[in-house]
VMD Tcl script that draws the C-alpha trace (Angstrom):
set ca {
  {17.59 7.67 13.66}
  {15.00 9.13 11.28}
  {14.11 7.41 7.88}
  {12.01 8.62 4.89}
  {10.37 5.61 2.28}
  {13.72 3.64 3.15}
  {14.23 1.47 6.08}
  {13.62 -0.77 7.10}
  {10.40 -0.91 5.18}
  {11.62 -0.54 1.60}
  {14.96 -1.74 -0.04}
  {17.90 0.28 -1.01}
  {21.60 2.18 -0.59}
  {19.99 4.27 2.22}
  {18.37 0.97 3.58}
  {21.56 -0.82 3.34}
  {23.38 2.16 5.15}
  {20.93 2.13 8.46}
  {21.45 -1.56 8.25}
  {24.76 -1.66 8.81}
  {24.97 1.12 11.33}
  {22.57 -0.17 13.47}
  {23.99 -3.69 13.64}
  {27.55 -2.78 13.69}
  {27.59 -0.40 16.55}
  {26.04 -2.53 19.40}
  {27.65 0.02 21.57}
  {24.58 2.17 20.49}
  {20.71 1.97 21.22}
  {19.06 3.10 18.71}
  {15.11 3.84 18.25}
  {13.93 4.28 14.34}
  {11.30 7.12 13.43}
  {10.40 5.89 10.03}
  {8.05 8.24 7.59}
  {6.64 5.86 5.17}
  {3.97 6.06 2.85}
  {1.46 4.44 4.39}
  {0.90 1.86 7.87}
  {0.66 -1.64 5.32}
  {4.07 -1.83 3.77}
  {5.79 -5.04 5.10}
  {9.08 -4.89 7.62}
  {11.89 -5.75 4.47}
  {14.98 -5.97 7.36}
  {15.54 -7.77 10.60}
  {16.00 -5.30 13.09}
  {19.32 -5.73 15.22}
  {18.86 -6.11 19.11}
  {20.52 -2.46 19.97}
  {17.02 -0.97 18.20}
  {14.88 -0.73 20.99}
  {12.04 1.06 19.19}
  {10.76 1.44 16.06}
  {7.87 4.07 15.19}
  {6.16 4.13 11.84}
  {5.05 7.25 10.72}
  {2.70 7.06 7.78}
  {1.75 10.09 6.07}
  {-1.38 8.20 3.61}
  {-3.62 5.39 4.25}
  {-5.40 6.57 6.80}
  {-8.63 9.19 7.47}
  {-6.61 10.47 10.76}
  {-3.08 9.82 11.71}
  {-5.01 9.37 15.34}
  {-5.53 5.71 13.55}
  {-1.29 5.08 13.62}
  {-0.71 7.71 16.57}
  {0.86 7.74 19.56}
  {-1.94 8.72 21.65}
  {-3.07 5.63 23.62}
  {-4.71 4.99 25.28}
  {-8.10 5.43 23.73}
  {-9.22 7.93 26.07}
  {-6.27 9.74 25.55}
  {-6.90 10.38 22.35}
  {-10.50 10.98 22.93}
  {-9.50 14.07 25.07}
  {-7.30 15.71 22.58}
  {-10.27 15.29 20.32}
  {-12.59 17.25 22.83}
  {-9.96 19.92 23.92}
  {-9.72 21.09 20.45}
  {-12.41 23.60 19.75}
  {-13.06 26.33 17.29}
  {-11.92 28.88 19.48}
  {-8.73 26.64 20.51}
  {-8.02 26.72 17.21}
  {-8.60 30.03 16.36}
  {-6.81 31.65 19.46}
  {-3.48 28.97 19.62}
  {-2.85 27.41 16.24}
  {-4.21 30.10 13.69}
  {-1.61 32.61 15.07}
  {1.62 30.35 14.16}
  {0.12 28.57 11.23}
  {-0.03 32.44 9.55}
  {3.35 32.32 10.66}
  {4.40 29.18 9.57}
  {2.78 29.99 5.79}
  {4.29 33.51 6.13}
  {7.95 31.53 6.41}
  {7.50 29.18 3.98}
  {6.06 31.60 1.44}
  {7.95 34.72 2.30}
  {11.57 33.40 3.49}
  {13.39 36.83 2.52}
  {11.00 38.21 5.34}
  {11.47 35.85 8.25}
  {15.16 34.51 9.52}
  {15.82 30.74 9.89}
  {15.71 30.91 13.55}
  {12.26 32.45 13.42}
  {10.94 29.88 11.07}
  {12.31 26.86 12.91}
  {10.52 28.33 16.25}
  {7.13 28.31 14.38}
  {7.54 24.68 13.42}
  {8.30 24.12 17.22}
  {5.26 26.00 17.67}
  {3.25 23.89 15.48}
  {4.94 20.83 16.98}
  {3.93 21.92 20.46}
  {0.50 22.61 19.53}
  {-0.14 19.26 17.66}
  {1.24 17.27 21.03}
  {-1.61 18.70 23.63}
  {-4.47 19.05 20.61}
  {-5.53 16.78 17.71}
  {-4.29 17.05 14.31}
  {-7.05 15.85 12.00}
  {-9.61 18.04 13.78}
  {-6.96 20.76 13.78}
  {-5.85 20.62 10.00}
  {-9.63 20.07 8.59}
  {-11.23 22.40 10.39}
  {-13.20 25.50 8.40}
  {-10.11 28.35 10.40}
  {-7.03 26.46 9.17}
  {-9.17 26.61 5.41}
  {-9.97 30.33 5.55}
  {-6.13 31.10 6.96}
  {-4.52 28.98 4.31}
  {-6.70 30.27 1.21}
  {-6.07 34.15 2.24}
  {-2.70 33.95 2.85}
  {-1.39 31.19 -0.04}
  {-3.90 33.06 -2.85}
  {-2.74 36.65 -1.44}
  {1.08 35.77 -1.13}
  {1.27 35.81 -4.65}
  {-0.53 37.65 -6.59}
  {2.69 39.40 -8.03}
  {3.69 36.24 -9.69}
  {0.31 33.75 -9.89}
  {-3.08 36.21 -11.08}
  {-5.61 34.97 -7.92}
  {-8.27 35.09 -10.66}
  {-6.25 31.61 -12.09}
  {-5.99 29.67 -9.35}
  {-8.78 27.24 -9.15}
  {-10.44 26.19 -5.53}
  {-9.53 22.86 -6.48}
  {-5.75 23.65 -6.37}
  {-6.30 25.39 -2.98}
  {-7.77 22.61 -2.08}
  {-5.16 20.11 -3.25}
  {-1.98 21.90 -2.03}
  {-3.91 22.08 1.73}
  {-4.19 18.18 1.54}
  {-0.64 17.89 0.42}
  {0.11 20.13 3.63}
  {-1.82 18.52 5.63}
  {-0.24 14.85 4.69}
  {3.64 16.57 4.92}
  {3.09 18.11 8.39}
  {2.42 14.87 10.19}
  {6.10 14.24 11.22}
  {5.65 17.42 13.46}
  {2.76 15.88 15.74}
  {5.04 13.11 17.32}
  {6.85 13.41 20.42}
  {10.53 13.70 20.42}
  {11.79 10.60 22.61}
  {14.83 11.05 25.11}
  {17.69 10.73 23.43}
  {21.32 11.65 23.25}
  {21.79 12.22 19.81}
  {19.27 12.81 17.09}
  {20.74 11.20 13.35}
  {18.37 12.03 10.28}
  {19.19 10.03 7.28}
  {18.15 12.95 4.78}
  {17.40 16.77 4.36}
  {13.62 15.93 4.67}
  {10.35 15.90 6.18}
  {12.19 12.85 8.26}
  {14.73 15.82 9.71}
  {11.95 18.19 11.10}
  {12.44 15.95 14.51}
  {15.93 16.72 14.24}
  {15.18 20.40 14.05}
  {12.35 20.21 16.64}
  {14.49 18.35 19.11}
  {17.55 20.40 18.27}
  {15.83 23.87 19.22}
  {13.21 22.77 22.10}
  {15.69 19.93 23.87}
  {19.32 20.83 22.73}
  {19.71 17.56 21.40}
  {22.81 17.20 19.28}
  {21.61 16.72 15.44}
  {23.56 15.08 12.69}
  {21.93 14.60 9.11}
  {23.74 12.83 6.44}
  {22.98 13.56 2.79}
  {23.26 10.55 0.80}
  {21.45 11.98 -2.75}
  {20.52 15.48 -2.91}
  {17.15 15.70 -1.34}
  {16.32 19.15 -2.67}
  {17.77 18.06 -6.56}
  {15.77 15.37 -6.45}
  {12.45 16.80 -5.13}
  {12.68 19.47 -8.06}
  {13.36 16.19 -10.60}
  {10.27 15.22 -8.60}
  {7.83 17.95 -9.00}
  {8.35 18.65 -12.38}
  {7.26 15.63 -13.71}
  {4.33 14.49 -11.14}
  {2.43 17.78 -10.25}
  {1.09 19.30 -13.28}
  {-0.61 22.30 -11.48}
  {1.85 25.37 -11.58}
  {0.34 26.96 -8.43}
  {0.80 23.18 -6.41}
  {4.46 22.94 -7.99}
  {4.92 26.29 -6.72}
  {3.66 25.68 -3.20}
  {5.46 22.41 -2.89}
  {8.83 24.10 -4.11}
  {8.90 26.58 -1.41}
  {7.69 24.11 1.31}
  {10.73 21.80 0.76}
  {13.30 24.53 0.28}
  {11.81 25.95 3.81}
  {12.34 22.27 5.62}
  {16.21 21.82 3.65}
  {16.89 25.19 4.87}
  {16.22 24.52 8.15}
  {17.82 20.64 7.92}
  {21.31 22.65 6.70}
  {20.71 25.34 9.41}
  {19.71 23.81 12.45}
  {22.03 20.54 12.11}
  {25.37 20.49 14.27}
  {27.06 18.49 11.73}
  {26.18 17.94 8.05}
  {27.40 14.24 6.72}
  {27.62 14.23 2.82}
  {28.21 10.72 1.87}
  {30.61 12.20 -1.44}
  {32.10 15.43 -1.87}
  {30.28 16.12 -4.73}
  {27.55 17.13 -2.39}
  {29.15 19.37 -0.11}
  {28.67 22.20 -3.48}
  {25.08 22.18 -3.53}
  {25.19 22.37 -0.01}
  {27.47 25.41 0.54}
  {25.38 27.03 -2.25}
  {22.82 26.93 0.28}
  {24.89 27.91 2.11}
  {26.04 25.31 4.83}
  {29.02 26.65 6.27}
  {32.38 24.80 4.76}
  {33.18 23.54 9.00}
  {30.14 22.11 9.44}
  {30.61 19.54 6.60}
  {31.92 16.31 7.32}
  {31.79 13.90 4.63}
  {31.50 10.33 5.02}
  {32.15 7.91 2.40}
  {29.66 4.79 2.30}
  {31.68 1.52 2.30}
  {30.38 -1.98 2.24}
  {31.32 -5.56 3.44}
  {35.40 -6.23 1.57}
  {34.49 -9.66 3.03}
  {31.15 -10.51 1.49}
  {31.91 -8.20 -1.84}
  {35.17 -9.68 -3.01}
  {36.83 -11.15 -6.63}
  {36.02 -14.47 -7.12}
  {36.95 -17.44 -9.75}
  {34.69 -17.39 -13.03}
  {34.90 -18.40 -16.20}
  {34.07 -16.46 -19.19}
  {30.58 -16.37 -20.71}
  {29.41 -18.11 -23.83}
  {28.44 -14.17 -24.57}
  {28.99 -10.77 -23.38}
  {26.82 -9.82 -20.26}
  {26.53 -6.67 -19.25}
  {24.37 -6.45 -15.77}
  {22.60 -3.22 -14.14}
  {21.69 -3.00 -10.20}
  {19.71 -1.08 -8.58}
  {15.91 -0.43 -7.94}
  {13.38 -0.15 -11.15}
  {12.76 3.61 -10.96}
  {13.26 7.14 -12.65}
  {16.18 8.24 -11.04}
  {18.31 4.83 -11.83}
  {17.94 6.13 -15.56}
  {17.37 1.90 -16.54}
  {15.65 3.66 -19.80}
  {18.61 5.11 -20.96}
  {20.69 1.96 -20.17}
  {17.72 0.19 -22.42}
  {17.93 2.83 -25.04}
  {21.82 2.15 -25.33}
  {21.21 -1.89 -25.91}
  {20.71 -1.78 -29.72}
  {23.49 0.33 -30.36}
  {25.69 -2.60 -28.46}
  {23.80 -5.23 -29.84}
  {24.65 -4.43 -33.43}
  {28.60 -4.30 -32.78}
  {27.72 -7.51 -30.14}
  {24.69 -9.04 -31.60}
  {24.92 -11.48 -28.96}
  {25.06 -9.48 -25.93}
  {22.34 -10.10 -23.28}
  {21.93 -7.30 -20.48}
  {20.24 -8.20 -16.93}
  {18.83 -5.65 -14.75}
  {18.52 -6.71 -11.30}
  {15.99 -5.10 -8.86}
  {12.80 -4.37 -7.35}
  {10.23 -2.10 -9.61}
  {9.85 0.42 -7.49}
  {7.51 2.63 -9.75}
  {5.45 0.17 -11.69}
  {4.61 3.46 -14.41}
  {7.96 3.74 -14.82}
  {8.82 0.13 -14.97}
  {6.06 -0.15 -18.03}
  {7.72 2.51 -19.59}
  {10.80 0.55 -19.99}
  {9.08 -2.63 -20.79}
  {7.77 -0.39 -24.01}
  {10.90 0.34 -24.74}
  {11.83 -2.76 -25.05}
  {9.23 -3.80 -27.11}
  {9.85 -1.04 -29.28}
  {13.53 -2.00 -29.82}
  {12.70 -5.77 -30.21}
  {14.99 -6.15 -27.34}
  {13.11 -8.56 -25.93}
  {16.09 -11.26 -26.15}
  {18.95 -8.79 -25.43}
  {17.47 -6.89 -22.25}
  {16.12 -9.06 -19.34}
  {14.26 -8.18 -15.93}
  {16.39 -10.70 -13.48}
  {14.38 -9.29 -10.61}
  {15.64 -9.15 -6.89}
  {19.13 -11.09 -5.68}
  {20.04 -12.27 -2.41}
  {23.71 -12.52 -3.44}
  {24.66 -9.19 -5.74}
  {28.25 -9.92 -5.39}
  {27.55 -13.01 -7.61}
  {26.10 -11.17 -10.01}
  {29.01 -8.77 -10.42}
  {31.68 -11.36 -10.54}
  {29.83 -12.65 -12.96}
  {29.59 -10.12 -15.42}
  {31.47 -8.70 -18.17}
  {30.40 -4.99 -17.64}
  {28.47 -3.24 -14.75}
  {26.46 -0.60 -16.36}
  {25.17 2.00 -13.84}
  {22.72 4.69 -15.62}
  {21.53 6.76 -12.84}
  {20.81 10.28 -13.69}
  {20.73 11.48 -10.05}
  {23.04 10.03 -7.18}
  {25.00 10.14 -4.17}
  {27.23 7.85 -3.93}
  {26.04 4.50 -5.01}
  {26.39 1.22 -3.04}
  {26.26 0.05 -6.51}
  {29.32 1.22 -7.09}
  {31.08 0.59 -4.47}
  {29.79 -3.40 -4.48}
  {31.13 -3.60 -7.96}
  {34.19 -2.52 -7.52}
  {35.32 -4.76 -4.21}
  {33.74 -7.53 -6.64}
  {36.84 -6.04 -9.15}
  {34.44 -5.72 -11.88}
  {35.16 -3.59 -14.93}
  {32.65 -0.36 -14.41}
  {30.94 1.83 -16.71}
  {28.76 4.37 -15.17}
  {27.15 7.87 -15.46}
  {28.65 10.90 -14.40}
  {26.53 11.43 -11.61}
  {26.84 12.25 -7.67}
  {29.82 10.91 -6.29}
  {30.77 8.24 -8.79}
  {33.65 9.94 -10.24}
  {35.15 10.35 -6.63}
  {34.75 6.72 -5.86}
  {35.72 5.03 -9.30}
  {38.73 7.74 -9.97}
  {40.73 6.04 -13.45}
  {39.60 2.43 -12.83}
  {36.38 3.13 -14.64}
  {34.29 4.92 -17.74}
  {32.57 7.41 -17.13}
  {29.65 9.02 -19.31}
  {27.59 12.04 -19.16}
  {23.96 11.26 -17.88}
  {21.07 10.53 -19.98}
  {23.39 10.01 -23.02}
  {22.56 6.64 -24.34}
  {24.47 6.71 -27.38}
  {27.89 7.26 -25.09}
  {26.97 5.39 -22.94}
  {26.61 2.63 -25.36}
  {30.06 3.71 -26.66}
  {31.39 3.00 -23.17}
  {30.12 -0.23 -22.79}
  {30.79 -1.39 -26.10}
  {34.78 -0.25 -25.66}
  {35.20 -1.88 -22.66}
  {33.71 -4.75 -24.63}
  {36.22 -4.78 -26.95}
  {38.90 -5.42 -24.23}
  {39.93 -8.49 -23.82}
  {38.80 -10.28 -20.48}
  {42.49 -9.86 -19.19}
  {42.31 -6.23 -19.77}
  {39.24 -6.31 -18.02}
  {40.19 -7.86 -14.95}
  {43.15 -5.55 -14.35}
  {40.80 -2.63 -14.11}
  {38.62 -4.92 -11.79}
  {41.67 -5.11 -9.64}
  {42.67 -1.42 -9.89}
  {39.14 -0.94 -8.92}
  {39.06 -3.21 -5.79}
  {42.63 -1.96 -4.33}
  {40.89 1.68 -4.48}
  {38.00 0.55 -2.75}
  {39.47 -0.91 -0.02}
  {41.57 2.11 0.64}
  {38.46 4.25 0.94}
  {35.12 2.36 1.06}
  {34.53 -0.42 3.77}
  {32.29 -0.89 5.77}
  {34.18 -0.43 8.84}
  {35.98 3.07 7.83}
  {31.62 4.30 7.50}
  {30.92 2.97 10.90}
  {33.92 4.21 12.60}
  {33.68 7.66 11.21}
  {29.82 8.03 12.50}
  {30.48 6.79 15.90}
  {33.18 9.17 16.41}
  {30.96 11.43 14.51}
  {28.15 10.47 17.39}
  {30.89 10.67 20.65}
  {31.74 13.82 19.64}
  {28.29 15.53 18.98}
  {26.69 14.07 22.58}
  {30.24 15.37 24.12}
  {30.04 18.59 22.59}
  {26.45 18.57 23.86}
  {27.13 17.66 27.83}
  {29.91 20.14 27.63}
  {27.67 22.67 26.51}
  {25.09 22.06 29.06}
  {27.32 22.00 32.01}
  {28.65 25.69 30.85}
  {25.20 26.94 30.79}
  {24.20 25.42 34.11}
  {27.92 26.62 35.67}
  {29.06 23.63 36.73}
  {33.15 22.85 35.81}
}
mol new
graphics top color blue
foreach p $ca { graphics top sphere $p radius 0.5 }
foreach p [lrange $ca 0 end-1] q [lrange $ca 1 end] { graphics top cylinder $p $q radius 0.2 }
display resetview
C-alpha cells in the first residue's frame, strides 16, 4: 500500500481509511511505502501486526535521499556513488531523462505506454546508480535547461524566463522524482491510495513485474493540485512545469491501473474525462465503525452549537464556515460554533484566526482542537457544519450521520451521494447560504432535528460501514492477484 502526507504519519479520512484496511483484513500482509514530507514527522497510528514493513519515503529534509535510502549497507551506497560518472551519466540517464522531459512536456507526441517505459527507465537507472550525484550533476542541468526553455517558446518568450526559475522547477523535479529510486518489493498486489507521486510504484511495478495495481481516488488528486498551484507558486513558467508534470503521473495512475476505486461517484466524471474507461471503475464507498459512531442520549444545550470537523486547512473551507457565524449570530446571538481539528497549515489557520478577530467572533467561534472521541462531539451538537470546498467523500460525513446528527454541508465531492434528502446542502464557498442553512435548520425544533438524524443514520447503515469498505477491497484484491496468476499461467502455457 502506497501513501502520500497521510498515514500513518499525519491524521485524516485517507489516514482513517488505511487504518481500517490494514487492521481489518488480517488475512492480508501488508508493507506501507509512505511519501512524506520529510524523515522527522512522528508515527500518529499504531501499526496492526499484518504490516510487516513500513518504508518512509521523504522527499525534503535531507541533502541526499542516500541519508533515508535503502542502500545499506554503507559500502553499498558508497559504490553507487563511485559507479556514477560523467560519462555514466551522459551515455545511460541523459538519453531517457530527454525522454522523460519530452513526455511530460510534449504528451500529444509520445503515447502513455511510451511514457510509462521512460519512468521505468528512470526507475531502473536510479536502482544500480545514485540519485543525488545523478540529479545535481552539470549533464542533467544542461539537458533540463535546453529542453524545458526550448519546449516552449511558442507559449513562454525564453528571453522571460529567469535562471532562477530554471533553477527552481529542476529542484522541484528533483524532490518529486524520488519515489522512482526505490525498489519495488515482492508483492502480490500493488494498492496506491491516490493518483500521485505515491502511484508511480504502482505504475513501475505494474509494467516491469506484472503486478496487479489498484488505486483508489478518495479527493481528486489532479483538482486539487491545480487548487494547489494556483495559489502557492507564483512563477508562471514553475506553475506551468508543475501542471504538466502531475497531469503526466495522473495520466499514467488512470492508464496503467487494473482497477480504478473512486470512493463516490462523483469522481468517476473527472475521471472518464480523462478518460478512464467506464469498466475499469469500481467505486467504493468509505464506511466507518456503526458500532463506535452511533445515536446516543443527550440533552439539549443551554444554546445552539453548531460544531465543524475536520483538519485546519484550505481545502476544509473553515473560513467560509467563519465568515457565515455573524450572519447566524444575529438571528442566534447566542450561538457558539466549535471547530475540531489539527491546524494543518498554520498560514492558513492565522488567516482564520483574523477573521475572527475581524468579526469580533471571538466568543461565538472556538478552536476545540483535536478529539479522541468525534462521535461525542456529534451527538452533541445541534448542527454539523461541513464547509469543504474540495472533497471526496468525507468521513466527516459519514461519522455524523451514524451519530444521527442533523447535517448541513457544502455541495462538494460525494456529499450529495452520501447525505441524499436527510441533509442541506449549499453551494461551496457561499457563506451567506450557508449561513441560511444552518440558521433554518436552527429554527427546527430539536424533534424535527432528530428525525433527520435518524433518516440520516438508517441511510448510512444501508451504504456506509465499515465492513461493506473492507469487504468490497478484499474481493477487489482476490480478484486482481487471480486475474494476475491466470494471466501468467496463459503466457507461460501452462492450463
Amino acid at each position: 500500500m502506497t501513501t502520500e502526507g497521510t498515514y500513518p504519519f499525519l491524521s485524516g479520512g485517507v489516514s482513517t481509511w488505511c487504518h481500517e484496511l490494514t487492521h481489518q483484513m488480517p488475512e492480508v500482509d501488508f508493507k506501507i511505502l509512505a511519501i512524506v514530507a520529510n524523515p522527522y514527522l512522528p508515527q500518529q497510528y499504531q501499526l496492526s501486526k499484518n504490516v510487516t514493513q513500513l518504508l518512509k519515503v521523504p522527499l525534503w529534509g535531507m541533502e541526499d535521499p542516500i541519508e533515508y535510502g535503502w542502500r545499506f549497507p554503507f559500502s553499498r551506497a558508497l559504490k553507487s556513488k563511485i559507479a556514477t560518472t560523467g560519462a555514466v551519466i551522459s551515455q545511460r540517464f541523459i538519453p531517457v531523462f530527454e525522454q522523460l522531459l519530452q513526455g511530460i512536456l510534449s504528451p500529444e507526441v509520445m503515447d502513455i505506454d511510451t511514457l510509462g517505459n521512460t519512468f521505468v527507465g528512470i526507475h531502473e537507472y536510479f536502482l544500480r546508480y545514485d540519485y543525488h550525484k545523478t540529479m545535481m550533476s552539470i549533464e542533467v542541468w544542461e539537458c533540463f535547461q535546453k529542453i524545458v526553455t526550448s519546449s516552449w517558446q511558442s507559449q513562454i518568450a525564453p528571453a522571460r524566463i529567469t535562471l532562477g526559475e530554471v533553477s527552481e522547477t529542476l529542484k522541484l523535479l528533483y524532490r518529486l522524482c524520488i519515489p522512482l529510486h526505490v525498489p519495488i518489493p515482492p508483492v502480490d498486489l500493488i494498492h496506491s491510495s491516490a493518483a500521485s507521486y505515491c502511484g508511480l510504484p504502482g505504475v513501475v511495478g505494474k509494467i516491469k513485474y506484472q503486478i496487479p495495481y489498484l488505486l483508489t481516488e478518495h479527493g481528486i488528486n489532479i483538482r486539487e493540485q491545480y487548487l494547489n498551484l494556483r495559489t502557492s507558486v507564483s512563477s508562471v513558467f514553475v506553475r506551468r512545469f508543475l501542471h504538466y508534470l502531475v497531469s503526466a503521473v495522473v495520466k499514467l495512475n488512470y492508464h496503467f491501473a487494473d482497477t480504478v476505486a473512486p470512493v463516490c461517484k462523483y469522481n468517476t466524471r473527472w475521471e472518464q474525462w480523462w478518460e478512464v474507461p467506464p469498466a475499469k471503475i469500481k467505486v467504493v464507498y468509505n464506511g466507518a465503525d456503526p458500532d463506535k459512531f452511533k445515536p446516543r442520549l443527550r440533552q439539549s444545550n443551554p444554546h445552539p452549537i453548531v460544531i465543524n470537523m475536520g483538519l485546519i486547512f484550505a481545502l476544509k473551507g473553515q473560513l467560509t464556515l467563519i465568515e457565515a457565524a455573524p450572519i447566524v449570530r444575529d438571528k442566534f446571538p447566542d450561538v457558539e460554533f466549535k471547530l475540531y481539528g489539527k491546524p494543518a497549515d498554520l498560514d492558513y489557520f492565522d488567516r482564520c484566526q483574523q477573521k475572527i478577530a475581524e468579526y469580533r467572533l471571538e466568543q461565538t467561534v472556538n478552536f476545540a482542537g483535536f478529539t479522541n472521541e468525534p462521535w461525542l462531539v456529534y451527538t452533541a451538537a445541534d448542527v454539523v457544519a461541513l464547509s469543504s470546498i474540495s472533497e471526496g467523500f468525507p468521513y466527516a460525513a459519514i461519522e455524523a450521520m451514524l451519530c444521527g446528527a442533523a447535517i448541513v454541508s457544502t455541495d462538494v465531492g460525494g456529499v450529495e451521494e452520501a447525505l441524499g434528502d436527510t441533509g442541506s446542502i449549499v453551494p461551496a464557498n457561499r457563506p451567506i447560504e450557508l449561513a441560511a442553512a444552518i440558521i433554518q435548520m436552527l429554527n427546527l425544533t430539536d424533534n424535527h432535528r432528530t428525525q433527520l438524524g435518524q433518516k440520516s443514520r438508517h441511510r448510512a447503515l444501508e451504504l456506509f460501514t465499515q465492513q461493506k469498505c473492507v469487504r468490497a477491497y478484499l474481493d477487489l484484491y482476490l480478484n486482481l492477484i487471480r486475474q494476475a496468476r491466470i494471466s501468467k499461467l496463459k503466457m507461460t502455457g501452462k492450463s
